[in-house]
N, C-alpha and C positions, 0 to 999 in steps of 0.2 A: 616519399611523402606518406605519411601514417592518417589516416582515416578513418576517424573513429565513429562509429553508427551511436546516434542518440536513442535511448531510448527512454517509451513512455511508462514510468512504473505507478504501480498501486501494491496495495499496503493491505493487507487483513489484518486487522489485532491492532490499530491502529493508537491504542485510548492506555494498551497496558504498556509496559516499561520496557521492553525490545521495540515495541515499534516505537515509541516514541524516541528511542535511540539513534532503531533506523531512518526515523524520519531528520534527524539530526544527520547522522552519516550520509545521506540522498541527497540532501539539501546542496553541500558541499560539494558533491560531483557533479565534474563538469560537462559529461555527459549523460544526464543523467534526469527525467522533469516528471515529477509527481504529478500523475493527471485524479490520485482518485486514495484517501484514506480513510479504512472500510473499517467500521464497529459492529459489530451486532446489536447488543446493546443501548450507544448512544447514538443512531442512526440519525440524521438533523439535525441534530447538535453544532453549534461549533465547535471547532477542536479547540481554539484557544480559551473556549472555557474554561476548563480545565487546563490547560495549556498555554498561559498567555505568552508564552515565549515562543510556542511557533506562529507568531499573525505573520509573518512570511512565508507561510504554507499558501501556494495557490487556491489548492479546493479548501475554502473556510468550511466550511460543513462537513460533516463524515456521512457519507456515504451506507446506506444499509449493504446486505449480503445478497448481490446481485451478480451470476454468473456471467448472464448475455451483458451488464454491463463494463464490465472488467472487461470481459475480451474486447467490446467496444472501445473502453479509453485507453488500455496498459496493451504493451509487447510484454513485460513481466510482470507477476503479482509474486511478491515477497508474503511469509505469514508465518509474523509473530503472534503465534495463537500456542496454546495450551497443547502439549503432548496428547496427537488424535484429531486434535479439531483441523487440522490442518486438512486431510483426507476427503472431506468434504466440499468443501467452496475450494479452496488451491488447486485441487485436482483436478476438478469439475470444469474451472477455470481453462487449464492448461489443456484439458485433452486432451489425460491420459499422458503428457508430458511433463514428467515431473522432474527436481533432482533433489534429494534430501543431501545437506552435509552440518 
């Protein structure tokens, strides 16, 4: 019997065109539940403003760049952010746990 652990992701970069990718590829797995899609940027926003094609996104609003909060809601934070910004809040996030590929 296979046993597959849920887990809860969030997103940095969430507004540019990887994440809104990933947020398409997330959506579809099945183990898999977006608790938190972080902008810098457009922090309270909703995302389907910009986005009207994810109103199936649980968190309607994007989230500002909050580290204590990420650890709070995700087991992973994904970050589709710009070559560098990643090192920052991802890292921050993870402590010190990272894996680039």
């Amino acid at each position: 019997m296979n046993q597959e652990k849920h887990v809860r992701a969030a997103i940095v970069g969430s507004t540019g065109y990887g994440g809104v990718e990933l947020i398409r590829l997330l959506l579809n797995h099945p183990n898999v539940t977006i608790t938190s899609v972080i902008s810098a940027s457009s922090a309270g926003a909703p995302i389907a403003e910009g986005y009207p094609h994810l109103n199936e996104v649980m968190c309607d609003t994007l989230d500002g760049v909050d580290v204590e909060e990420m650890r709070r809601k995700a087991d992973v934070v994904f970050t589709a952010t710009p070559f560098g910004c990643e090192r920052t809040a991802g890292a921050e996030a993870a402590g010190g746990r990272t894996r680039r590929h």
